[in-house]
VOMAR-936169 format. One record per atom (N, C-alpha, C): residue in three letters; chain; x, y, z. Coordinates in Angstrom, 3 decimals, padded with zeros to 6 digits. Example, Ala and Ser with C-alpha at 12.3 -4.5 7.8 and 13.67 -1.06 7.14 Angstrom:
<pt><seba>ALA</seba><bakol>A</bakol><xx>013.190</xx><yy>-005.690</yy><zz>007.800</zz></pt>
<pt><seba>ALA</seba><bakol>A</bakol><xx>012.300</xx><yy>-004.500</yy><zz>007.800</zz></pt>
<pt><seba>ALA</seba><bakol>A</bakol><xx>013.200</xx><yy>-003.300</yy><zz>007.800</zz></pt>
<pt><seba>SER</seba><bakol>A</bakol><xx>012.850</xx><yy>-002.250</yy><zz>007.080</zz></pt>
<pt><seba>SER</seba><bakol>A</bakol><xx>013.670</xx><yy>-001.060</yy><zz>007.140</zz></pt>
<pt><seba>SER</seba><bakol>A</bakol><xx>012.900</xx><yy>000.030</yy><zz>007.870</zz></pt>
//
This chain:
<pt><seba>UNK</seba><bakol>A</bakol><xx>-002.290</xx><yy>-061.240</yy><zz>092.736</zz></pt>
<pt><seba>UNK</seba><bakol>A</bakol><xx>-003.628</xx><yy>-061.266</yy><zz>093.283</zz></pt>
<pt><seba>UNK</seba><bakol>A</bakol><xx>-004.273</xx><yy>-059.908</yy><zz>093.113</zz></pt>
<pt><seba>UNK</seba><bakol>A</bakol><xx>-005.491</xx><yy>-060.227</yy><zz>093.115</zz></pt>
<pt><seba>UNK</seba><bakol>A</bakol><xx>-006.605</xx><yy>-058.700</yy><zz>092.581</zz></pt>
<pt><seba>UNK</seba><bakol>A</bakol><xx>-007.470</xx><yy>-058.524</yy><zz>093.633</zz></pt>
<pt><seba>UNK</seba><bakol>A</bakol><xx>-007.938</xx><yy>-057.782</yy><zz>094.269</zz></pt>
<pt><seba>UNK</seba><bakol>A</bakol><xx>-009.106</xx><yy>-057.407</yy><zz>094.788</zz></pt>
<pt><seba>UNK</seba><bakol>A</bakol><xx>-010.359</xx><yy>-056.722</yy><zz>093.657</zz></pt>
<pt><seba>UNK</seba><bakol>A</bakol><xx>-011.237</xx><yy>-057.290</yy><zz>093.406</zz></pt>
<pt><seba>UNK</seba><bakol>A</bakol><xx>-012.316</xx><yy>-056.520</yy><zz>092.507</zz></pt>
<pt><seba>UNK</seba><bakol>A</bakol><xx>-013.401</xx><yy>-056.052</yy><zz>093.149</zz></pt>
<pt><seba>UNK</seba><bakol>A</bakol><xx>-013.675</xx><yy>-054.535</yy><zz>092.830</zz></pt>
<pt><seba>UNK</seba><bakol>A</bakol><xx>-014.792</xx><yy>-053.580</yy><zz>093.552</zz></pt>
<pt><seba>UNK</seba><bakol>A</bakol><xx>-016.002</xx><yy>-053.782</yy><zz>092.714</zz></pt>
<pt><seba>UNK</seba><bakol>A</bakol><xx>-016.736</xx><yy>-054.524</yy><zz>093.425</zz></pt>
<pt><seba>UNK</seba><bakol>A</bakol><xx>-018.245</xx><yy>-054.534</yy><zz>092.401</zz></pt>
<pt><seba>UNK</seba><bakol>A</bakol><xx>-019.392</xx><yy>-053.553</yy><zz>092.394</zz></pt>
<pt><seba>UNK</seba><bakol>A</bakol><xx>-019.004</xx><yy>-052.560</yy><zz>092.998</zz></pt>
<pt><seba>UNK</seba><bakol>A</bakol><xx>-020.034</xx><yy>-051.641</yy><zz>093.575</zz></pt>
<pt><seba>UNK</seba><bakol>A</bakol><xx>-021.158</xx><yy>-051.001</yy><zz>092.517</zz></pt>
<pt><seba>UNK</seba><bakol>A</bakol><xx>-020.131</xx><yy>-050.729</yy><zz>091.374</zz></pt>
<pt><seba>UNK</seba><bakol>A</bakol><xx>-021.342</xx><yy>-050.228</yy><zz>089.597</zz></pt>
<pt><seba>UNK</seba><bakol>A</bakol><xx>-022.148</xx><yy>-051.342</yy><zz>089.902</zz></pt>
<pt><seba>UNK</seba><bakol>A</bakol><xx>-021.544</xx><yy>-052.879</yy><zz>089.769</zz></pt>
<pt><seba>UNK</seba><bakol>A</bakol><xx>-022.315</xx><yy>-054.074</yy><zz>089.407</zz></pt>
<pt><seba>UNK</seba><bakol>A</bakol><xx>-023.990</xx><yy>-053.766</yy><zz>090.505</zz></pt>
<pt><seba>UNK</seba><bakol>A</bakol><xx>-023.754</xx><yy>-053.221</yy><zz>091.988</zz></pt>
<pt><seba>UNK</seba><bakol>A</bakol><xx>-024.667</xx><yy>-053.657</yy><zz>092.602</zz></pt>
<pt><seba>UNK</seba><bakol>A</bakol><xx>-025.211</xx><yy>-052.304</yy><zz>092.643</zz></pt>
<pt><seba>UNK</seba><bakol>A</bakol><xx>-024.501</xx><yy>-051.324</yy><zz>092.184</zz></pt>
<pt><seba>UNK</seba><bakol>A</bakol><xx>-025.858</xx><yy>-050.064</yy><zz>091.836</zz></pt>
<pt><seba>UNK</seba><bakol>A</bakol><xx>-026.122</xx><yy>-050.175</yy><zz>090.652</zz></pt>
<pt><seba>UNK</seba><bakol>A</bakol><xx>-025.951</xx><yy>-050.496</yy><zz>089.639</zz></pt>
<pt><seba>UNK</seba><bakol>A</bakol><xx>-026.824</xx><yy>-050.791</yy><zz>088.506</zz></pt>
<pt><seba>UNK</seba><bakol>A</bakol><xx>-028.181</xx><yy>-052.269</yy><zz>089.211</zz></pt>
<pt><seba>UNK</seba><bakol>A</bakol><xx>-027.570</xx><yy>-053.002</yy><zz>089.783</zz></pt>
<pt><seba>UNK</seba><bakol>A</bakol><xx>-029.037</xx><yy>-054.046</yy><zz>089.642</zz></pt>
<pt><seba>UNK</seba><bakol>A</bakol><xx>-029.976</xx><yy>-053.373</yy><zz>091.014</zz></pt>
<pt><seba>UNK</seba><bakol>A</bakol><xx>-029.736</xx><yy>-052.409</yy><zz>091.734</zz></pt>
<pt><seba>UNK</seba><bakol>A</bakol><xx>-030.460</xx><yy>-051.525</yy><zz>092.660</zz></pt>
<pt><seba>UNK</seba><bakol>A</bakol><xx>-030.898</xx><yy>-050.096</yy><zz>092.022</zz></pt>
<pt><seba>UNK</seba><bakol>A</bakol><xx>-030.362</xx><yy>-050.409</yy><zz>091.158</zz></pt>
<pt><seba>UNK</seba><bakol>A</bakol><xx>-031.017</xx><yy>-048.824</yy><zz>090.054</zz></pt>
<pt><seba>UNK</seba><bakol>A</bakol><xx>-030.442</xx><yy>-047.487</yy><zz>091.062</zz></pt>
<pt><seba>UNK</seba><bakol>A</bakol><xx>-029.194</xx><yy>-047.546</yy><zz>091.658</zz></pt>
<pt><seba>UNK</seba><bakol>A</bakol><xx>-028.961</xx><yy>-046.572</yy><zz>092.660</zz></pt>
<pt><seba>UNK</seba><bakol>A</bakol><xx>-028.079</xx><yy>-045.777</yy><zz>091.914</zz></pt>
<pt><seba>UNK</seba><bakol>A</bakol><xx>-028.057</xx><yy>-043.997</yy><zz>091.869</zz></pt>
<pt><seba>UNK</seba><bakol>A</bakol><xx>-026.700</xx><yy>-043.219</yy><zz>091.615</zz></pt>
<pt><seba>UNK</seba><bakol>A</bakol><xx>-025.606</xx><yy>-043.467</yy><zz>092.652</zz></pt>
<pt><seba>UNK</seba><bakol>A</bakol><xx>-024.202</xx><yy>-043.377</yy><zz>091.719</zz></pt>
<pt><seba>UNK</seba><bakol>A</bakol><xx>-023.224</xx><yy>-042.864</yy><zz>092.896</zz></pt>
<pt><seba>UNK</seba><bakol>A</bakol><xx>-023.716</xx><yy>-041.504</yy><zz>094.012</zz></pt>
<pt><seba>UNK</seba><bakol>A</bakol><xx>-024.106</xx><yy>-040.698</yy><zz>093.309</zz></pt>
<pt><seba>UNK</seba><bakol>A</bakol><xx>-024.184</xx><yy>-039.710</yy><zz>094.744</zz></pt>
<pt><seba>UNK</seba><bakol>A</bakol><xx>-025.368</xx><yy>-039.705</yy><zz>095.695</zz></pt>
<pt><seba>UNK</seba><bakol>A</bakol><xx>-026.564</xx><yy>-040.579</yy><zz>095.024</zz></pt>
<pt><seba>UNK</seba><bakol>A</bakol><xx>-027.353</xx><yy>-041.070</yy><zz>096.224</zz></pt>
<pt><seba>UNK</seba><bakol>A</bakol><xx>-026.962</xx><yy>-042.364</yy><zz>096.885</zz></pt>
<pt><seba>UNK</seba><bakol>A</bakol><xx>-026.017</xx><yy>-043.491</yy><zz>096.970</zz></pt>
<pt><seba>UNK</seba><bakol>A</bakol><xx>-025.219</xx><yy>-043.926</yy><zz>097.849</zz></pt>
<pt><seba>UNK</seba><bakol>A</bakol><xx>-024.104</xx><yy>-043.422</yy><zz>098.923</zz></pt>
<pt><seba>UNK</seba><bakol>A</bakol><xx>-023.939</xx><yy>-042.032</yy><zz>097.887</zz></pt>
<pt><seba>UNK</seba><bakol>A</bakol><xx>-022.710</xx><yy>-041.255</yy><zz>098.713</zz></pt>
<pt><seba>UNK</seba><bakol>A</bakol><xx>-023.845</xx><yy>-040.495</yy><zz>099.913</zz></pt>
<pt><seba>UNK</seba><bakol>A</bakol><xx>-024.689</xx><yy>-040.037</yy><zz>099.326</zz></pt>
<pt><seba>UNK</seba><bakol>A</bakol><xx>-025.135</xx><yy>-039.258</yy><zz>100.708</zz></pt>
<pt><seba>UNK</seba><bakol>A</bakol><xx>-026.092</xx><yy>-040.159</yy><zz>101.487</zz></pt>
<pt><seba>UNK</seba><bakol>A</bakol><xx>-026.547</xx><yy>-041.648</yy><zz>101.499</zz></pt>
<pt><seba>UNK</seba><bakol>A</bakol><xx>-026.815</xx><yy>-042.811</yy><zz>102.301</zz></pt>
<pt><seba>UNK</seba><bakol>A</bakol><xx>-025.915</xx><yy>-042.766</yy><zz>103.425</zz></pt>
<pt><seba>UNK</seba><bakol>A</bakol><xx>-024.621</xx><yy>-043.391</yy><zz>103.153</zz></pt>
<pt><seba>UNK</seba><bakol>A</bakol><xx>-023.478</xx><yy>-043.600</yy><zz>103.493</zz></pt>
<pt><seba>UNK</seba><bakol>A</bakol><xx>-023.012</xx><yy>-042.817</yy><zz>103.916</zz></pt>
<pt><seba>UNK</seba><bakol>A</bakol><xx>-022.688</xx><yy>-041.247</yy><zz>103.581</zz></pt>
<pt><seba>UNK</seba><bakol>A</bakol><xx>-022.314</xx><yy>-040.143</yy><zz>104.609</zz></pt>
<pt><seba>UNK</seba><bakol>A</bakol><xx>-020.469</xx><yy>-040.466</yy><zz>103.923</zz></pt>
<pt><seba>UNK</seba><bakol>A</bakol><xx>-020.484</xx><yy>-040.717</yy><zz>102.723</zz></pt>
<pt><seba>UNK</seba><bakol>A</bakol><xx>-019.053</xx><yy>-040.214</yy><zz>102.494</zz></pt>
<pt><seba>UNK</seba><bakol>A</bakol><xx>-019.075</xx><yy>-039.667</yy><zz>101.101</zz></pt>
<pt><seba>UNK</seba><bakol>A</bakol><xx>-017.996</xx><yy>-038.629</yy><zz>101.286</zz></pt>
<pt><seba>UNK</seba><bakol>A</bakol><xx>-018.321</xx><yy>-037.690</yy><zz>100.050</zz></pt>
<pt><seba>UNK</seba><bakol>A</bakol><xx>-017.810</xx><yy>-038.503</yy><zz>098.661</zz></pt>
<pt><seba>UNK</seba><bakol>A</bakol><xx>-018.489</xx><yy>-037.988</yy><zz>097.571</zz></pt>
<pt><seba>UNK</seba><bakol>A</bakol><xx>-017.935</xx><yy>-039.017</yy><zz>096.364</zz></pt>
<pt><seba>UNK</seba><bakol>A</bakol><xx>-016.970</xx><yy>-039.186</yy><zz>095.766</zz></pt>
<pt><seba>UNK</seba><bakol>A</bakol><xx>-015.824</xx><yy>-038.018</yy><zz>096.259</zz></pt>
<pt><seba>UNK</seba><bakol>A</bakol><xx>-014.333</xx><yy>-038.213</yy><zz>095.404</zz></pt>
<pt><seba>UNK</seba><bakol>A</bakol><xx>-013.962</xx><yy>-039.483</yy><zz>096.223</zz></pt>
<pt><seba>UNK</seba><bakol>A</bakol><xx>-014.461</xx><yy>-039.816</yy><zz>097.598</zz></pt>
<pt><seba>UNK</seba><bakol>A</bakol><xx>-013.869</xx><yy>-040.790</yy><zz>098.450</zz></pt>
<pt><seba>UNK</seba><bakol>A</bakol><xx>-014.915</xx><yy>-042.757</yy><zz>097.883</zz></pt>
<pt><seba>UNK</seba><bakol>A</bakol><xx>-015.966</xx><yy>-042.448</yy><zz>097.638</zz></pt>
<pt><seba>UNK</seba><bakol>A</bakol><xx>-016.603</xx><yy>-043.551</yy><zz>096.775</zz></pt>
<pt><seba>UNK</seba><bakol>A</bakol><xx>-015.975</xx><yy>-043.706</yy><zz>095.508</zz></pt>
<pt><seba>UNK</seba><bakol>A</bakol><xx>-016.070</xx><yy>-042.575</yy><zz>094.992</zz></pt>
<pt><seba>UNK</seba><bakol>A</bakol><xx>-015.217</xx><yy>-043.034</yy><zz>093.401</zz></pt>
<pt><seba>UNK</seba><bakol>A</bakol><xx>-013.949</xx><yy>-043.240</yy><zz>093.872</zz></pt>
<pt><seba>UNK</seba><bakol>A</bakol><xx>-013.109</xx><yy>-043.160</yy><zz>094.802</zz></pt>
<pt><seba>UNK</seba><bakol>A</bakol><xx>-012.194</xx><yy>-043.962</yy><zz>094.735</zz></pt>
<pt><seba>UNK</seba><bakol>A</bakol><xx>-012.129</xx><yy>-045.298</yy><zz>095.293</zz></pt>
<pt><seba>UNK</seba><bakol>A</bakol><xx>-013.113</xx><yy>-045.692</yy><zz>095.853</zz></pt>
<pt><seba>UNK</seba><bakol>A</bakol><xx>-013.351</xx><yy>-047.535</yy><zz>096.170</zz></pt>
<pt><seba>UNK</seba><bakol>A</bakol><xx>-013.734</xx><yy>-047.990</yy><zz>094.579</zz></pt>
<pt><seba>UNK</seba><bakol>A</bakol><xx>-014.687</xx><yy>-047.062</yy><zz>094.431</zz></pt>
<pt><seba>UNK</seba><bakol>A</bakol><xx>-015.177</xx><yy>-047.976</yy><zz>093.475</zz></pt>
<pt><seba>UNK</seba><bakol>A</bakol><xx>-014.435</xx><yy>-047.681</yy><zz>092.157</zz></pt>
<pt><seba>UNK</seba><bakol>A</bakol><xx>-013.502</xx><yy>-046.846</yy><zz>092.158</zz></pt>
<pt><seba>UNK</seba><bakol>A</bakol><xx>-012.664</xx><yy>-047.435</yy><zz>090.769</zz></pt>
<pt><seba>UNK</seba><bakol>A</bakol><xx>-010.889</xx><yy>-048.435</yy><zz>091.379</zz></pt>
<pt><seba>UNK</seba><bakol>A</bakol><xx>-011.463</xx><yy>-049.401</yy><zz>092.195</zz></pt>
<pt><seba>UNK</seba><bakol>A</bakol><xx>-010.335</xx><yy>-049.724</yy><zz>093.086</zz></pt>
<pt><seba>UNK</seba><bakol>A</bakol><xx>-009.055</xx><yy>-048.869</yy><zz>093.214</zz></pt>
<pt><seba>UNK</seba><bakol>A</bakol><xx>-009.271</xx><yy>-047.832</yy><zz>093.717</zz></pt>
<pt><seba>UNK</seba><bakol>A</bakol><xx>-007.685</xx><yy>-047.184</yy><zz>093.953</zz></pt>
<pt><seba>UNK</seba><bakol>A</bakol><xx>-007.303</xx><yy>-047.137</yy><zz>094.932</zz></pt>
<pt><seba>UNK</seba><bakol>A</bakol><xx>-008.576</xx><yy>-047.205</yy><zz>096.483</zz></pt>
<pt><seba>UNK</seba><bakol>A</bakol><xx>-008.602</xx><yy>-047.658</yy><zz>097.348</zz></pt>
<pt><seba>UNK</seba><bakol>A</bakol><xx>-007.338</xx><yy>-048.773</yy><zz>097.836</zz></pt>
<pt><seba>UNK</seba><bakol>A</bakol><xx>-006.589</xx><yy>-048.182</yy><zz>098.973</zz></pt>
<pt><seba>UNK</seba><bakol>A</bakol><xx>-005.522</xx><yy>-048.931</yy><zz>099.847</zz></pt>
<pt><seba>UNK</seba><bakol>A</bakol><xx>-006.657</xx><yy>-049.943</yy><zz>100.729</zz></pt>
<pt><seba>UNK</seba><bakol>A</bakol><xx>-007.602</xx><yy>-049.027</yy><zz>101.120</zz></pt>
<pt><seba>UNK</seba><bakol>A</bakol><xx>-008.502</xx><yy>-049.701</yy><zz>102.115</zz></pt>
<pt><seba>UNK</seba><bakol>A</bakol><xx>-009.789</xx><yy>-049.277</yy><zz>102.856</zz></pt>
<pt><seba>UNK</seba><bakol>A</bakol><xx>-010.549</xx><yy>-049.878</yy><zz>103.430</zz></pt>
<pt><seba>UNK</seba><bakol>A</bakol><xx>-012.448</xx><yy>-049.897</yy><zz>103.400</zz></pt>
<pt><seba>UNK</seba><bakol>A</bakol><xx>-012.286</xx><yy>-050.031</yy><zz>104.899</zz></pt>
<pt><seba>UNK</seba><bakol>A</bakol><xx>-012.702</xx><yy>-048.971</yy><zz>105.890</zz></pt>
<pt><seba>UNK</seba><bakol>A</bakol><xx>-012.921</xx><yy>-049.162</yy><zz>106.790</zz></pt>
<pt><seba>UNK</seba><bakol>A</bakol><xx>-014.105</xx><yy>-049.929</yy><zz>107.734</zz></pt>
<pt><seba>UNK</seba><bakol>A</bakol><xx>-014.541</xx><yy>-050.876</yy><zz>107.874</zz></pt>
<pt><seba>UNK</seba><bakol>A</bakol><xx>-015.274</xx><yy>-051.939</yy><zz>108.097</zz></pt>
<pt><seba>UNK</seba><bakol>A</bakol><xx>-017.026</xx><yy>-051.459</yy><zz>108.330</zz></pt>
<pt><seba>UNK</seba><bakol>A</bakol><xx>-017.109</xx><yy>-049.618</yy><zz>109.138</zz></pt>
<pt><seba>UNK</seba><bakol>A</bakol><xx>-018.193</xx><yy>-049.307</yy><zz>109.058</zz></pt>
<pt><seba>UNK</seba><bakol>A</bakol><xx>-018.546</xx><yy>-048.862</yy><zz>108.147</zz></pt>
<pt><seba>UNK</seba><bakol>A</bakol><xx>-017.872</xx><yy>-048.347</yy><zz>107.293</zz></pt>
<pt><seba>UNK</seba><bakol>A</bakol><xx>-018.127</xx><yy>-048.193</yy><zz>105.881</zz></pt>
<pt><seba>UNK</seba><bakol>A</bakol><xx>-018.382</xx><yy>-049.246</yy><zz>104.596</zz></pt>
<pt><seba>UNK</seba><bakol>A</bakol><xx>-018.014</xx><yy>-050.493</yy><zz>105.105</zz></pt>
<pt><seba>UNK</seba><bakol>A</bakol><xx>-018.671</xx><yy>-051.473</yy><zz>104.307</zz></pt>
<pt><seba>UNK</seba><bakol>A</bakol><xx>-019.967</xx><yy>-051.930</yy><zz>104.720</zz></pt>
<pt><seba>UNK</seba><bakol>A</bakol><xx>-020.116</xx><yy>-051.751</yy><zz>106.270</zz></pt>
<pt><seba>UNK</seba><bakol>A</bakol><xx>-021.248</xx><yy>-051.993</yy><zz>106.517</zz></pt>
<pt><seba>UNK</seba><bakol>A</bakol><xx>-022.501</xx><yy>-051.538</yy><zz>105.701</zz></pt>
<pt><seba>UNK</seba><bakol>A</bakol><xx>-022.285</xx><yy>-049.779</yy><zz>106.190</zz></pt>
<pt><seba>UNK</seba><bakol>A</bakol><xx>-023.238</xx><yy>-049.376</yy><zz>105.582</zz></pt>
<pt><seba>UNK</seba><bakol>A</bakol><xx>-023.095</xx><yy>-049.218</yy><zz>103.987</zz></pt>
<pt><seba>UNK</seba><bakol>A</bakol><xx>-022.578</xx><yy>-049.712</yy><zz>103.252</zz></pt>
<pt><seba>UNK</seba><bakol>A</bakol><xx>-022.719</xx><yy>-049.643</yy><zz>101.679</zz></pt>
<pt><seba>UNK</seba><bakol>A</bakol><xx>-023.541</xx><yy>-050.788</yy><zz>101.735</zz></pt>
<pt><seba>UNK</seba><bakol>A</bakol><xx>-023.528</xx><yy>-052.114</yy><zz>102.706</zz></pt>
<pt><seba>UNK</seba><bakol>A</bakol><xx>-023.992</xx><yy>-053.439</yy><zz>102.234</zz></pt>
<pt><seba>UNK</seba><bakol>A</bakol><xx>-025.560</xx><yy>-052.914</yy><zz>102.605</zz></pt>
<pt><seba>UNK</seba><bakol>A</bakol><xx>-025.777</xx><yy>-052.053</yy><zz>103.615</zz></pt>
<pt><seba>UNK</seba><bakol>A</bakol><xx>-027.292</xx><yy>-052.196</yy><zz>104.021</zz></pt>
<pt><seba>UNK</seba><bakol>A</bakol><xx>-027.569</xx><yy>-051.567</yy><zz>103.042</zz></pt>
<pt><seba>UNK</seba><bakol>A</bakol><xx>-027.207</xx><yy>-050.247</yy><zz>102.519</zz></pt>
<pt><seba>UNK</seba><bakol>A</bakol><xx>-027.850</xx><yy>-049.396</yy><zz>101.608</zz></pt>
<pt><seba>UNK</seba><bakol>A</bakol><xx>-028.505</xx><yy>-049.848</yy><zz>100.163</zz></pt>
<pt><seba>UNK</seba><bakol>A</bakol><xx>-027.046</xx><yy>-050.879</yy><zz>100.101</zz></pt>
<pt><seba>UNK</seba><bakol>A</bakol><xx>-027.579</xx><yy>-052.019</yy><zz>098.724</zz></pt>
<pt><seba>UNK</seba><bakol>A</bakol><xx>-027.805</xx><yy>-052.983</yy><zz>099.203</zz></pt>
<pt><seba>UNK</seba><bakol>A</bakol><xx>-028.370</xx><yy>-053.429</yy><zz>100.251</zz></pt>
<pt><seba>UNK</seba><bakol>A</bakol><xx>-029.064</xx><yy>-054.757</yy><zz>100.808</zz></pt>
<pt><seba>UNK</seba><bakol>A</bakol><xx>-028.463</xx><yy>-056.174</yy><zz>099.889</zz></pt>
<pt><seba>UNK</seba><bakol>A</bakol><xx>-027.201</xx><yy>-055.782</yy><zz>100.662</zz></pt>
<pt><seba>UNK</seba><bakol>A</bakol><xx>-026.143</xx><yy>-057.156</yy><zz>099.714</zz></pt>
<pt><seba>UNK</seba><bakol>A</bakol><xx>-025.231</xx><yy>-057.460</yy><zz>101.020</zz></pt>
<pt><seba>UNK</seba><bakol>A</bakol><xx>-024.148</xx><yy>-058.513</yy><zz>101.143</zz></pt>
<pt><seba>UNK</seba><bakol>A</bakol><xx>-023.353</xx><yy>-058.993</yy><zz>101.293</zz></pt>
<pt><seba>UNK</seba><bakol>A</bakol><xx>-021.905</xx><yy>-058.365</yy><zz>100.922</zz></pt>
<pt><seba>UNK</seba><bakol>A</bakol><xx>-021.317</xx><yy>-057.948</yy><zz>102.027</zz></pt>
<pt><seba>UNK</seba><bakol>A</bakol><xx>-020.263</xx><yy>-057.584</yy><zz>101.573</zz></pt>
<pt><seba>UNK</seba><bakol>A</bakol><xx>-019.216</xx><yy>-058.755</yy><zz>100.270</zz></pt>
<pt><seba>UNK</seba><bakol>A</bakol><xx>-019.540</xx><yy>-060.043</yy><zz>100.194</zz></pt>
<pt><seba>UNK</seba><bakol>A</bakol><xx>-019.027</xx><yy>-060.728</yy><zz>099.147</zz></pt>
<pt><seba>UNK</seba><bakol>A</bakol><xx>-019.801</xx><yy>-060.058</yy><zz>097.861</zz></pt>
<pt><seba>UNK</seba><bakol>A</bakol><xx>-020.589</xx><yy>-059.469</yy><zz>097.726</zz></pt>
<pt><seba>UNK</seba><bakol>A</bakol><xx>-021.019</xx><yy>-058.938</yy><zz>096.650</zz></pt>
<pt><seba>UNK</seba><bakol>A</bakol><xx>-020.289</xx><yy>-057.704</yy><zz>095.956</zz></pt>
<pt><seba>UNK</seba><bakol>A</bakol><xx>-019.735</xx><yy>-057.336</yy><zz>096.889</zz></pt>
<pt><seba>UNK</seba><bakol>A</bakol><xx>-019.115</xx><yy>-055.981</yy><zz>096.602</zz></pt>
<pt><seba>UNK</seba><bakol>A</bakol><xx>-017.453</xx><yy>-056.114</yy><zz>096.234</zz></pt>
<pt><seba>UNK</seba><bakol>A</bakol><xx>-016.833</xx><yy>-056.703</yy><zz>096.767</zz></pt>
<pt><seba>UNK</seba><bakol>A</bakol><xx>-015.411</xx><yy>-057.692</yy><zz>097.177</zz></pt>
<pt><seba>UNK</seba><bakol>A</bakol><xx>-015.640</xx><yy>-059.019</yy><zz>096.333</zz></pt>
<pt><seba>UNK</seba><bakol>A</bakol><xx>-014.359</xx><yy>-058.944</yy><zz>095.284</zz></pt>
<pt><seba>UNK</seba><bakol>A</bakol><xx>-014.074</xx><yy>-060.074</yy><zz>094.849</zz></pt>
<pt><seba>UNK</seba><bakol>A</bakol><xx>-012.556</xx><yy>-060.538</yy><zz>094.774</zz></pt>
<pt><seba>UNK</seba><bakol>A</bakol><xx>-012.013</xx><yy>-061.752</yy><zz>095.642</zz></pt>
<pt><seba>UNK</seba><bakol>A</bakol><xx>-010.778</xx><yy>-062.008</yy><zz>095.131</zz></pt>
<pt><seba>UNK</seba><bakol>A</bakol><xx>-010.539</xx><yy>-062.713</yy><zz>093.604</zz></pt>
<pt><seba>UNK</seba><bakol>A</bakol><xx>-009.182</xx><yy>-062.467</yy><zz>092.701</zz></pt>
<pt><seba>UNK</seba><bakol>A</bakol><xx>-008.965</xx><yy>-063.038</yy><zz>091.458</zz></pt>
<pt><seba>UNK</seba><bakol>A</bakol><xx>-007.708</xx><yy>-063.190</yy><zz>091.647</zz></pt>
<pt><seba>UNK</seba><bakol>A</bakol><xx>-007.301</xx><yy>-064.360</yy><zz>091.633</zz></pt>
<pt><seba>UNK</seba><bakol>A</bakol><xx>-005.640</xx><yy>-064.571</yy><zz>091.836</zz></pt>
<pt><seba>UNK</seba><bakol>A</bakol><xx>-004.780</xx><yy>-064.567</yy><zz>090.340</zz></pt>
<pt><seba>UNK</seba><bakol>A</bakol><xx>-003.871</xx><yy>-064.299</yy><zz>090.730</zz></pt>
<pt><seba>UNK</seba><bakol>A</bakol><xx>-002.849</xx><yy>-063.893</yy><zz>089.196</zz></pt>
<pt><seba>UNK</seba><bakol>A</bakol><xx>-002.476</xx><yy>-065.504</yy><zz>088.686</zz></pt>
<pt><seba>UNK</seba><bakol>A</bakol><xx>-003.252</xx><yy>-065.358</yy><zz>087.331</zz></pt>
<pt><seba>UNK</seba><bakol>A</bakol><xx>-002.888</xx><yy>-066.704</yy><zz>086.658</zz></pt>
<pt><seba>UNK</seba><bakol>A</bakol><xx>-001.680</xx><yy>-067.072</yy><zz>086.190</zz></pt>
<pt><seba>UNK</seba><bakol>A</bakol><xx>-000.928</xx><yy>-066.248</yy><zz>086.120</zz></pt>
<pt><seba>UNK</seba><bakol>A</bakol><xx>000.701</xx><yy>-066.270</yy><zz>085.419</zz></pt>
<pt><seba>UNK</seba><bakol>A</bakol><xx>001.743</xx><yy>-066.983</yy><zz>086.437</zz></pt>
<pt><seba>UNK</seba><bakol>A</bakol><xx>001.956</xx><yy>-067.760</yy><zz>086.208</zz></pt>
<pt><seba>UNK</seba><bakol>A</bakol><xx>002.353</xx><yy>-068.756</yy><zz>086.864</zz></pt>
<pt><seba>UNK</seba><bakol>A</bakol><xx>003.852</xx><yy>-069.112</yy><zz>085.664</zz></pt>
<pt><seba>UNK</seba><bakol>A</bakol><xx>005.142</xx><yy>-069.001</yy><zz>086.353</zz></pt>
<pt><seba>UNK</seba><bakol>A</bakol><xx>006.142</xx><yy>-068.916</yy><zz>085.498</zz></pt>
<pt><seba>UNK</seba><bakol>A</bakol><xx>006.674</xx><yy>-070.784</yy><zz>085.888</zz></pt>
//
């Protein structure tokens, strides 16, 4: 199973930089670039909040599950 970070996906269709989300949000960007290149263990819930208001999305927008097709 995968967790997928869509966050490029929803600052590209909001025309937003990473570091003007980072200073929205109030977290510094070595800590965004690491959600958003999933390396992230984990998203503390007010911190998804405010990414969803900033990009006026749905946290399902940002979060995608993909389950492992390999099936033996």
């Amino acid at each position: 199973m995968a967790i997928i970070i869509n966050i490029d996906v929803m600052l590209a269709k909001r025309k937003m930089s990473v570091t003007e989300l980072s200073e929205r949000v109030g977290i510094t960007m070595a800590n965004l670039s690491i959600l958003k290149n999933a390396k992230a263990k984990a998203i503390r819930l007010s911190t998804l909040e405010a990414i969803c208001k900033h990009l006026d999305c749905q946290p399902g927008d940002i979060l995608e599950y993909k389950s492992d097709e390999t099936q033996a």
